[in-house]
C-alpha positions as CSV (number, residue, x, y, z in Angstrom):
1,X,0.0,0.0,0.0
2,X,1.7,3.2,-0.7
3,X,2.4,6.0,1.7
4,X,0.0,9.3,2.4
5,X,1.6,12.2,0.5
6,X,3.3,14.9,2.1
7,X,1.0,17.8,2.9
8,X,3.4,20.7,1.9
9,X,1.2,24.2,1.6
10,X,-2.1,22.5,2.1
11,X,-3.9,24.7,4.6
12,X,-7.4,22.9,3.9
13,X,-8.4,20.1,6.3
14,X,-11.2,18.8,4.1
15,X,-8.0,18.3,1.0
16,X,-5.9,16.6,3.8
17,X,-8.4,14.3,5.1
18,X,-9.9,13.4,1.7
19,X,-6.9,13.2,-0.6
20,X,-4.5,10.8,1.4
21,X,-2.5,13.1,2.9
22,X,-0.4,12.5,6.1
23,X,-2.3,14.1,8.7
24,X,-1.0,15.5,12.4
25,X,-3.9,14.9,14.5
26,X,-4.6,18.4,16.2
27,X,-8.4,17.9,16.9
28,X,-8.0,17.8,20.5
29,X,-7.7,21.7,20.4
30,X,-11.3,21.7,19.4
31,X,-12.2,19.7,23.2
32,X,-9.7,22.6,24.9
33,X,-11.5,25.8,23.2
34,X,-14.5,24.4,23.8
35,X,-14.0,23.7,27.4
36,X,-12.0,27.4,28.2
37,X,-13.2,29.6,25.3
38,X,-13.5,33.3,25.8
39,X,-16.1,35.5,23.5
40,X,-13.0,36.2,21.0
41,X,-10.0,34.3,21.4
42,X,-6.7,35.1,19.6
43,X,-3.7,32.7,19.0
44,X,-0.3,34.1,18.3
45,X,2.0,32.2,17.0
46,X,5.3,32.9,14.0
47,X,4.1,32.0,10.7
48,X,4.3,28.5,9.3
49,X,3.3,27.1,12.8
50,X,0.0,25.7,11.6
51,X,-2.4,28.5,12.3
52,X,-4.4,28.6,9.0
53,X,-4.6,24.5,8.8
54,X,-6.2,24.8,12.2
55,X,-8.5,27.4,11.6
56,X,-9.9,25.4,8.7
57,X,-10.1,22.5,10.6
58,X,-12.5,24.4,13.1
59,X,-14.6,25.7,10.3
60,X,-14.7,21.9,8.7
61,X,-15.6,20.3,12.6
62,X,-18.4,23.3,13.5
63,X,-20.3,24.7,10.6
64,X,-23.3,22.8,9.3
65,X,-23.3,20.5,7.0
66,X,-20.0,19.1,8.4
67,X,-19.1,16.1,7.0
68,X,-18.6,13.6,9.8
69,X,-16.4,11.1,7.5
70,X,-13.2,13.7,7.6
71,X,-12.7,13.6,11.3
72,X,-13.1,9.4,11.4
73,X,-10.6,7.9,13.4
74,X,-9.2,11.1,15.0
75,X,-9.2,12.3,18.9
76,X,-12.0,14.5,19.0
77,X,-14.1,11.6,17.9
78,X,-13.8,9.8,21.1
79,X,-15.4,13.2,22.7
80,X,-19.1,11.6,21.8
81,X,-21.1,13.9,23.5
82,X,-18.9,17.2,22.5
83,X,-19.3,15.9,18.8
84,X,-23.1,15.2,19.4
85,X,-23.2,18.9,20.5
86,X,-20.9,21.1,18.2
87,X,-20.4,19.3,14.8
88,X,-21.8,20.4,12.2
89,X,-24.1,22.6,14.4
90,X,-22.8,26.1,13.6
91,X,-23.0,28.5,10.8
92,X,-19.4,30.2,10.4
93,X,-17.5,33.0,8.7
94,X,-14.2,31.7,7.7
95,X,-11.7,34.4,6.5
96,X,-8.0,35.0,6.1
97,X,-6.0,37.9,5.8
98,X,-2.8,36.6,4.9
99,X,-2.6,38.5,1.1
100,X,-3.8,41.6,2.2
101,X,-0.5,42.9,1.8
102,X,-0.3,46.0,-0.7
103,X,1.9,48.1,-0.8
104,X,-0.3,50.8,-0.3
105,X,-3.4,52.1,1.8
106,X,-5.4,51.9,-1.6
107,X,-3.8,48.1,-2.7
108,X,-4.6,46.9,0.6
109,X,-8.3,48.3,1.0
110,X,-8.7,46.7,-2.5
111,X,-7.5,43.2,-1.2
112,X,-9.7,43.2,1.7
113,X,-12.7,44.1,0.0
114,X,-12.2,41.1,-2.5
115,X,-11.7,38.9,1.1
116,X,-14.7,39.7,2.3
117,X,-16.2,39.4,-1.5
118,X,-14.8,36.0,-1.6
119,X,-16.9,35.0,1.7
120,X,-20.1,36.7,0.4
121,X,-20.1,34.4,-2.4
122,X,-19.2,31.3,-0.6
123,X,-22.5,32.1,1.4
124,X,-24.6,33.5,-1.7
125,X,-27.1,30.6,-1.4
126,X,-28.6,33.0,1.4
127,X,-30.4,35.1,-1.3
128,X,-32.7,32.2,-1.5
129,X,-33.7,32.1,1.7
130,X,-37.5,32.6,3.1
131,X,-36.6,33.9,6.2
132,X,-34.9,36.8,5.3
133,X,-36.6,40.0,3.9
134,X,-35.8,41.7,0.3
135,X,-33.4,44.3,2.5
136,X,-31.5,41.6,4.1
137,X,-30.9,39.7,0.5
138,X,-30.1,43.7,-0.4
139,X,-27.4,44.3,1.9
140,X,-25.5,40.6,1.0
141,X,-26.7,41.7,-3.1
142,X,-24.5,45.0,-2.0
143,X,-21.6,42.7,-0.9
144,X,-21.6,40.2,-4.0
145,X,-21.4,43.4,-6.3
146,X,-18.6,44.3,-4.3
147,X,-20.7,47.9,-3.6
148,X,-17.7,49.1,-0.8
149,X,-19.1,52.6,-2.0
150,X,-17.5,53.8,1.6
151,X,-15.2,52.8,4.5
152,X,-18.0,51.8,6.6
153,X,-19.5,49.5,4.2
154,X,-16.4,47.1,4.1
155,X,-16.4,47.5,7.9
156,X,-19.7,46.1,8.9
157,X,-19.6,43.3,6.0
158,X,-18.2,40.7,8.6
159,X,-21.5,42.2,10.9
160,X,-24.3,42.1,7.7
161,X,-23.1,38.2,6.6
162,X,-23.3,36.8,10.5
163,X,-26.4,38.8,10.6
164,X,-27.7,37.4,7.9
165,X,-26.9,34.1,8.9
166,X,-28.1,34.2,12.3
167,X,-31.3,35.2,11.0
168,X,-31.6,32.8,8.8
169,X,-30.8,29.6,11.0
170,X,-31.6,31.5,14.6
171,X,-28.3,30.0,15.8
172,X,-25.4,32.4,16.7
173,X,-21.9,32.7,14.7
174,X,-18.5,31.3,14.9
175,X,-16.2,34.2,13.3
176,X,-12.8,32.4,12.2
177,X,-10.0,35.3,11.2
178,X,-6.9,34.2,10.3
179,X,-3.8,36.3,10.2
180,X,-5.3,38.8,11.5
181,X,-2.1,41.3,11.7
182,X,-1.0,40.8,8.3
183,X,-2.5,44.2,7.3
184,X,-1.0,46.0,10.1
185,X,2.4,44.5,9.3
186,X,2.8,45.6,5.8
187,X,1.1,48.9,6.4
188,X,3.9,49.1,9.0
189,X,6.4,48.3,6.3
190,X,5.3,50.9,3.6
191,X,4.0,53.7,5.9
192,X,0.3,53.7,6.2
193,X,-0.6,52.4,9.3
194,X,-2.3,55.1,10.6
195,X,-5.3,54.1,7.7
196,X,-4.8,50.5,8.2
197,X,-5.2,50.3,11.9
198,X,-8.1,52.4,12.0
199,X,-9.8,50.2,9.2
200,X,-8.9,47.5,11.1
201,X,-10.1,48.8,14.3
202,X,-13.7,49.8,12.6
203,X,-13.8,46.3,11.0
204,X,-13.2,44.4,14.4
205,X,-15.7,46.4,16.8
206,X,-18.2,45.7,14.3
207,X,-17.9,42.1,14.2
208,X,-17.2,41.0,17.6
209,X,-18.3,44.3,20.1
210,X,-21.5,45.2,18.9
211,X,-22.6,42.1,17.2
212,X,-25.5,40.1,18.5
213,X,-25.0,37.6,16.0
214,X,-21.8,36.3,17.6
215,X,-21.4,33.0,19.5
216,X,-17.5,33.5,19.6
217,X,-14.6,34.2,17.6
218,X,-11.2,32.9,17.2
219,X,-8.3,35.2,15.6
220,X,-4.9,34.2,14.9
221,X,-2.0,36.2,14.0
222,X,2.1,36.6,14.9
223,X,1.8,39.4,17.2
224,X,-0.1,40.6,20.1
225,X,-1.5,43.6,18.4
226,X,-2.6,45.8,22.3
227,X,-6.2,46.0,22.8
228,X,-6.4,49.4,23.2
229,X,-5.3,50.4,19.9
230,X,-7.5,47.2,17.8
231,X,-9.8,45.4,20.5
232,X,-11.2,48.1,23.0
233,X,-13.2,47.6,24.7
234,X,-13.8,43.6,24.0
235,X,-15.4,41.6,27.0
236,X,-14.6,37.9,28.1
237,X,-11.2,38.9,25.6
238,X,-8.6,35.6,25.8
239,X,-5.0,35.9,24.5
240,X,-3.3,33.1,24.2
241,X,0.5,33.6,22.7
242,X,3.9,31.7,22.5
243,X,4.6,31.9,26.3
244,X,1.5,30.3,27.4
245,X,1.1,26.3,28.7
246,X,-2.4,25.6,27.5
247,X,-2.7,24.8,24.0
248,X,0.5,25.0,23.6
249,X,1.5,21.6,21.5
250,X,-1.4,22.3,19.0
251,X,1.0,24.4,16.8
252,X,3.5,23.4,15.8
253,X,4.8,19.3,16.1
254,X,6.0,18.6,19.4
255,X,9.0,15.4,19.6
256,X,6.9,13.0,19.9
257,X,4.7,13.9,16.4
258,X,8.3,14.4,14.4
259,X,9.6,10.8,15.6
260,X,6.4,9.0,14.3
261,X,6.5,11.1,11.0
262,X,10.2,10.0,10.1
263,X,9.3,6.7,11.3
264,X,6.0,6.7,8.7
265,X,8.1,7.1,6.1
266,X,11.4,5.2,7.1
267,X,13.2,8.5,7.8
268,X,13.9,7.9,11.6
269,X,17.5,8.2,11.0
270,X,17.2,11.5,9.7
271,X,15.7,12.1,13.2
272,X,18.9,14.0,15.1
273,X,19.9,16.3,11.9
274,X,15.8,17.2,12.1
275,X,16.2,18.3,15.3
276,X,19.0,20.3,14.9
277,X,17.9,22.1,12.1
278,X,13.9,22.3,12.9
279,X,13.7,22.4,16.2
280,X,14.3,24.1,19.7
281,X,11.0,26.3,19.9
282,X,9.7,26.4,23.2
283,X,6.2,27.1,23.6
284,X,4.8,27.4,26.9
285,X,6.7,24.1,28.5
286,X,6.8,22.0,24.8
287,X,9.4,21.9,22.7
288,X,8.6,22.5,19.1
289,X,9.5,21.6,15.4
290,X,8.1,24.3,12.8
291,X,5.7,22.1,10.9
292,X,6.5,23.9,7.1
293,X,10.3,22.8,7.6
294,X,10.0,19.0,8.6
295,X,7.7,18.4,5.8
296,X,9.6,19.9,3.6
297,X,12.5,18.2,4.7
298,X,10.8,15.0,4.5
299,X,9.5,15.6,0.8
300,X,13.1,16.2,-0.3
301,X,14.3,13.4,0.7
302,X,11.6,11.0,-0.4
303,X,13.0,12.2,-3.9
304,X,16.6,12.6,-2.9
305,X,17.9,10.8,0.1
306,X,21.0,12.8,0.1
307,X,19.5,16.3,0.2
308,X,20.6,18.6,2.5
309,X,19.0,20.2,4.8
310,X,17.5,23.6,3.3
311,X,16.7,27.2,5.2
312,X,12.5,26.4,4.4
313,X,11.4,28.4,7.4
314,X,13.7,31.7,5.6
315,X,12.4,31.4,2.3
316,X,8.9,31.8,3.0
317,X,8.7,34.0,5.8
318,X,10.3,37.2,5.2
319,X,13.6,38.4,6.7
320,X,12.5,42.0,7.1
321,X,12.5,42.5,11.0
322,X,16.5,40.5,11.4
323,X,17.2,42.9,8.7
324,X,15.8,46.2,10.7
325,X,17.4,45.4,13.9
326,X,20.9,44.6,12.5
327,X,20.7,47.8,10.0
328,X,19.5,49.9,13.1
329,X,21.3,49.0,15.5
330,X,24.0,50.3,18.4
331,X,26.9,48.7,19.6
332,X,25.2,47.1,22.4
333,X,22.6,45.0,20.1
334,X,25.6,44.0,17.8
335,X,27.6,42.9,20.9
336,X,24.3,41.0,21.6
337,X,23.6,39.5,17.9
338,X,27.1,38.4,18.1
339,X,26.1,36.4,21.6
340,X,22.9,34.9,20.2
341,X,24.7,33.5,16.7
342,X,27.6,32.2,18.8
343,X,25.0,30.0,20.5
344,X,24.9,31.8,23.9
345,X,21.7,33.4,25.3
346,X,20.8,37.3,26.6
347,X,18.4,38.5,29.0
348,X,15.7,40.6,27.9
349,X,12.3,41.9,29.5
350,X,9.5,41.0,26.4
351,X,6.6,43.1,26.2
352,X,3.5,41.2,25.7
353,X,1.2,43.4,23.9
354,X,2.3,46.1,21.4
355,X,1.4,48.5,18.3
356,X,3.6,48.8,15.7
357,X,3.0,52.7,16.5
358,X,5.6,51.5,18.7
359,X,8.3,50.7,16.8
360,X,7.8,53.7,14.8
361,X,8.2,56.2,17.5
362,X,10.2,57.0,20.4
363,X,14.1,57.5,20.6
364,X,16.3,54.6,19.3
365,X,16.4,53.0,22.9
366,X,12.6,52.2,23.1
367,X,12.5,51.2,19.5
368,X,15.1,48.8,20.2
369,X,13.1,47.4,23.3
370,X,10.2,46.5,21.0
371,X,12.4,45.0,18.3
372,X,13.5,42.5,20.6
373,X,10.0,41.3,21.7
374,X,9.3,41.7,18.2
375,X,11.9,38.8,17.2
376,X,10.6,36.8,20.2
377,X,7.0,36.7,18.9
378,X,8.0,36.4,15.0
379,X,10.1,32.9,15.5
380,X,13.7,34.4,15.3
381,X,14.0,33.6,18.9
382,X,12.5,31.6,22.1
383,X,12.9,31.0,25.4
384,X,16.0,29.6,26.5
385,X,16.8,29.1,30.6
386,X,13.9,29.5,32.7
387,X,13.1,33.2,32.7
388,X,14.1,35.3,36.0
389,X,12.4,38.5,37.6
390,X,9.8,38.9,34.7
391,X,12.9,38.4,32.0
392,X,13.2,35.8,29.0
393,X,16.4,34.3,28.6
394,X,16.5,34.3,24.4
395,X,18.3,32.3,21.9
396,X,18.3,31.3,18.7
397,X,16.1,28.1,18.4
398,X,18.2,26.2,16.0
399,X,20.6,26.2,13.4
400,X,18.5,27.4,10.5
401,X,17.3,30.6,12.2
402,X,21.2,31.0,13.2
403,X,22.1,31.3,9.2
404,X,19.3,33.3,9.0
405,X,21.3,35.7,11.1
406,X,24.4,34.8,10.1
407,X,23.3,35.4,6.3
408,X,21.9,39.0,7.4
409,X,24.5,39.9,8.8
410,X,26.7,39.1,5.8
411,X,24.3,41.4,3.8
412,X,24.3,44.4,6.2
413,X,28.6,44.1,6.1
414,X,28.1,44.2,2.5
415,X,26.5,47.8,1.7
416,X,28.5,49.0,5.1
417,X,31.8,47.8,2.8
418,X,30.1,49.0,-1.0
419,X,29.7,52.6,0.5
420,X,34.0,53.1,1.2
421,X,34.7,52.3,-2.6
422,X,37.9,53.8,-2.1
423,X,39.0,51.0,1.1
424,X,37.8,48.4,-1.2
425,X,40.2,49.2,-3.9
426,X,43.0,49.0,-2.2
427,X,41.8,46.2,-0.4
428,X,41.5,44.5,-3.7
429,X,45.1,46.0,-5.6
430,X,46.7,44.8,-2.2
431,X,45.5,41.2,-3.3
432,X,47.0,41.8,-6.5
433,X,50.2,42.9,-5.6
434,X,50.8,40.1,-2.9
435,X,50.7,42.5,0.0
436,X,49.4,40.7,2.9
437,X,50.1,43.7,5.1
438,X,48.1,46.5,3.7
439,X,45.3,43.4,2.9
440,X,45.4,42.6,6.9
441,X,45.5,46.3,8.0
442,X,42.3,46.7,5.6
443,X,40.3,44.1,6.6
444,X,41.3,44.2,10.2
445,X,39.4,47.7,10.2
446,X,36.5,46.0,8.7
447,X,36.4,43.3,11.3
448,X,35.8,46.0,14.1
449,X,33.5,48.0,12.9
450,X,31.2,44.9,11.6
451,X,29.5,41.8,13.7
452,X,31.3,38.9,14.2
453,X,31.2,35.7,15.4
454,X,32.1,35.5,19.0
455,X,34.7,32.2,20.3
456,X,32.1,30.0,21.8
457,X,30.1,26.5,21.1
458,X,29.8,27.6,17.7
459,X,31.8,24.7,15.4
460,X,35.0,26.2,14.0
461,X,33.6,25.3,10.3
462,X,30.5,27.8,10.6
463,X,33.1,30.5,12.1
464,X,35.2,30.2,9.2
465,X,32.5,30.4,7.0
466,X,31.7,33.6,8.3
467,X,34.9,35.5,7.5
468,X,34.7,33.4,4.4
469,X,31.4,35.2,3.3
470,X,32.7,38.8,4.4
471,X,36.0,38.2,1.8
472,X,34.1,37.2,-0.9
473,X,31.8,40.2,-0.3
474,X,34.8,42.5,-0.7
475,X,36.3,40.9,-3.6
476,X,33.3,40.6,-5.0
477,X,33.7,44.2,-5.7
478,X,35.7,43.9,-8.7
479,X,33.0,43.8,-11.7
480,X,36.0,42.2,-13.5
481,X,37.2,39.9,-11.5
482,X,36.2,35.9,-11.2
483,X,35.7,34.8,-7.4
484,X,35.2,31.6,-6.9
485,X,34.0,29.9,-3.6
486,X,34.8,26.6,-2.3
487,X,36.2,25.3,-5.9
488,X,36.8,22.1,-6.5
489,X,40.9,22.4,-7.0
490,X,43.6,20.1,-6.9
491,X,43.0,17.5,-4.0
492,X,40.1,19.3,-2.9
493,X,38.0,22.3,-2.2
494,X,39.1,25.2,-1.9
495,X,38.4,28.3,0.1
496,X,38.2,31.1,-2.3
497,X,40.2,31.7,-5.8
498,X,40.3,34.9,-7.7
499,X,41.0,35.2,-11.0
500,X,42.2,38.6,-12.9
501,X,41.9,37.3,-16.2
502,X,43.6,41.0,-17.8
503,X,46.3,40.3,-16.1
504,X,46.4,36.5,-15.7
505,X,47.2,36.9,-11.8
506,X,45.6,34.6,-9.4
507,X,45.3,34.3,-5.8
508,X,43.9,31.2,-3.6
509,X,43.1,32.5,-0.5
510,X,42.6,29.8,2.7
511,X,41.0,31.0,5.6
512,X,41.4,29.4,9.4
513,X,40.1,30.4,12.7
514,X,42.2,30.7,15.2
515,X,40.9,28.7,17.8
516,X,44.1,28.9,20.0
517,X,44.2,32.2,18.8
518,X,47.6,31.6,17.2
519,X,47.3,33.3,14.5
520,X,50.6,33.4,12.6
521,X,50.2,29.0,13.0
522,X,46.8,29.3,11.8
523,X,48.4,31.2,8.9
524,X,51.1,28.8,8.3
525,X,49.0,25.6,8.2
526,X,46.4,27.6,5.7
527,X,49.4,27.9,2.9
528,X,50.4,24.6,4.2
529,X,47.2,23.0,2.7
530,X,47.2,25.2,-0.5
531,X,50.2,23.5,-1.1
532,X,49.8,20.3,0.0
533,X,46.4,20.4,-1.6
534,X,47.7,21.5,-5.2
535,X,44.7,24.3,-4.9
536,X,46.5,26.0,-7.8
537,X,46.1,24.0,-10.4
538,X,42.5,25.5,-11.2
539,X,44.5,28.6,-11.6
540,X,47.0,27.1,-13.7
541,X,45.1,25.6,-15.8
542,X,43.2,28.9,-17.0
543,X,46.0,30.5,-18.2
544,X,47.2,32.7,-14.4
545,X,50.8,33.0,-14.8
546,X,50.8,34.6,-11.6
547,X,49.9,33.2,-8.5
548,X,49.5,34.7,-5.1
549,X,48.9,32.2,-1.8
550,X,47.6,34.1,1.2
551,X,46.5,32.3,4.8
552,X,44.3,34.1,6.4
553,X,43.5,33.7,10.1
554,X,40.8,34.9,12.2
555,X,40.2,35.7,15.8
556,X,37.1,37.5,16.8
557,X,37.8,40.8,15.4
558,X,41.9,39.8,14.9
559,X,43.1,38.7,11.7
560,X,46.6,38.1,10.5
561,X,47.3,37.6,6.7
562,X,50.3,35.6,5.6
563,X,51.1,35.8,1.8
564,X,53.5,33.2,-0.7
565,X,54.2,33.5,-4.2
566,X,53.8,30.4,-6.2
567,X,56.5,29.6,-7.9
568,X,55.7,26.4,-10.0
569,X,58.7,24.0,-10.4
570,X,60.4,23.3,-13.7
């Protein structure tokens, strides 16, 4: 019998359960919110967590017309008299607003009226109802014709369709919103918030304050948006984020989940690199695995046992708040950053609620203060060490939000570097002249003025891959120049070679880090493996007559640059 497929980017419970897809069983989060559920109830949670899939599972287990068949064999099923109850006994507004996401007031308004559009015709069967009036099938018409004439008619939409259906079943609605900050976040981004959080605001109090149509809502989202500024004045108003012990192993896979996954599939061998790579969130006292990255691990190597583990997680979330703190930063968060990606932890008081209005004013000091609980709640870091005194202890969860960092911070030393085009230069004629002492004065200065990785737990391979990446960033400088990293060459690989083809002078460049923090040995043994290595003969063989060998060692912010010319034997 062949295996379930790998759910990758299905978000729709009915597709999983239907289609033979592997399916986490989550449905016990449906016995928890039932049994402590508040009259709106927001989730926070990073993105790719499993917010959306869950959401649709609630829609799938509550509104009417639930098909009993797609929850067969699952956990909530042994809840008979819950199930008697609640499924399929509901009507329910379902709506996401993950793309509303323009990049402007205008786009964005746009997106959301085509949201709430979408939902209107999903529940269009309503204009044939008998128990509403012509002016109740006038108000959805106004909605299906996409009639948003003024703010406040895309504001009470979510109010008219509960309304509507409330009327026409007399049973109270379940509002489902997912990603509910998505708007707020962008408009953050490209400078309209003030718009979007009002519209927002509007759109909210609508639908779940002065709505008698409501039985109870549930919102999800990444951030704990403050009440005062989106949710005054909400009664009976539960928050439940990252931090928290209940429902905590409902996003997410928890250890347990991942070791019967690999072991469906005859991938429990895979299980420690998994870990490494995927795991380390904690959330509330469970320690979790983003879902989006083990099953796309998983589907790789179904096709390719020998794939390597890839950054999923960074590819389809968005760098953009690493990015702000490292590019606005002070010394003391770079000192920090430097701690964190060396695989040590900081101490840091996280504010639980927030407006982005925070982050965007205030001196540097308070923004800085935010941008660290904004980290926290957005998945680039969790709780380490138990916190103390009301502070988190924070690290980076694993190693592919450390590259994530680790690659940001390559990018930020590279337009610090681009904008002294002059240092570059000589930087680069140094390298072509063989002279490792203006090279090593050079890129000593850039050492101190940029982030690097600290001497701690972190393996001496990703430290020397660090320098390695700010080398090739300034060499990279030279339009006319090849640079090559890790080259197959000679006996092996190596580190970087450069090739000025106008002048046929090359240079393979080896670099160590100084563990010991001898640097002049750490030199020596880096030309020692050129050599031994026969790294040159790539160079040779594409015509360089000249050929420069420079070890370069690394320390911190030290460096020490030791330079040979190849002299190739008759």
């Amino acid at each position: 019998m062949s295996k379930r497929k790998i759910p990758v980017g299905i978000e729709k419970f009915k597709e999983i359960r239907s289609e033979n897809f592997y399916y986490v069983d989550k449905t016990s989060f449906i016995r928890e919110l039932l049994n402590s559920w508040g009259k709106v109830n927001l989730f926070t949670r990073p993105r790719r967590f499993g917010k959306s899939l869950n959401m649709d599972m609630l829609c799938s287990f509550f509104e009417i017309g639930a098909d009993p068949a797609l929850f067969e064999g699952l956990q909530i099923t042994k809840e008979k008299e819950l199930c008697d109850k609640y499924m399929g006994q509901y009507p329910v507004i379902s709506i996401s607003l993950k793309d509303v996401d323009g990049d402007s007031y205008q786009m964005s308004y746009d997106l959301l009226c085509s949201v709430l559009y979408n939902e209107a015709i999903r529940l269009q069967w309503l204009l044939d109802s008998d128990r509403l009036t012509k002016y109740d099938k006038a108000s959805l018409l106004k909605l299906l014709n996409q009639e948003f004439d003024r703010p406040v008619d895309l504001c009470q939409s979510i109010q008219v369709l509960s309304r509507l259906l409330y009327k026409h079943y007399n049973k109270k609605v379940i509002i489902l919103i997912d990603e509910y900050d998505v708007p707020l976040n962008k408009a953050y981004q490209d400078h309209y918030y003030e718009p979007m959080i009002s519209l927002i605001r509007s759109m909210f109090s609508m639908a779940l304050k002065t709505n008698e149509a409501l039985y109870f809502a549930v919102l999800t989202g990444c951030l704990r948006i403050s009440k005062e500024s989106i949710f005054t004045g909400l009664n009976n108003f539960k928050v439940h984020g990252i931090s928290d012990v209940q429902y905590a192993q409902y996003f997410g896979f928890t250890d347990t989940e991942v070791r019967k996954l690999l072991s469906y599939y005859g991938m429990s061998y895979c299980f420690e690199e998994v870990k490494e790579w995927y795991n380390g969130y904690h959330f509330g006292r469970e320690s979790i695995y983003c879902p989006w990255d083990v099953l796309n691990y998983i589907s790789d190597h179904l096709t390719d046992s020998e794939a390597e583990p890839v950054l999923y997680w960074a590819n389809s979330s968005g760098n953009e708040t690493v990015r702000e703190i490292i590019e606005h930063s002070n010394g003391t968060v770079k000192a920090e950053l430097e701690l964190l990606v060396s695989g040590e932890q900081i101490q840091k008081e996280i504010i639980p609620e927030m407006t982005y209005q925070d982050l965007l004013s205030g001196d540097k000091g308070e923004r800085i203060k935010y941008l660290w609980s904004l980290l926290y709640n957005t998945g680039y870091l969790t709780d380490g060490e138990k916190p103390a005194g009301g502070r988190h202890t924070l690290k980076i969860p694993n190693r592919e939000v450390r590259l994530i960092f680790e690659q940001q911070i390559l990018t930020w030393f590279s337009k610090k570097i681009k904008s002294d085009a002059g240092k570059l230069q000589s930087f680069c004629k140094a390298a072509e002249d063989g002279d490792a002492e203006k090279m090593q004065q050079i890129f000593g200065e850039y050492l101190r003025k940029s982030i690097s990785v600290r001497d701690s737990a972190v393996r001496k391979g990703r430290k020397e891959s660090f320098y390695h990446g700010m080398l090739v960033g300034i060499l990279g400088s030279e339009d006319t120049w090849i640079v090559l990293s890790n080259p197959e060459s000679g006996e092996g690989y190596s580190d970087i070679l450069v090739e000025i083809p106008e002048k046929s002078i090359g240079c393979v460049i080896e670099v160590k880090y100084a563990e010991n923090r001898n640097l002049d040995k750490a030199c020596r043994e880096a030309i020692r493996q050129v050599r031994d290595k026969q790294y040159m003969t790539r160079l040779q063989d594409d015509g360089m007559e000249t050929i420069h060998i420079y070890g370069i060692a690394c320390y911190l912010k030290k460096c020490r640059i030791q330079h040979e010319k190849y002299e190739e034997q008759s």
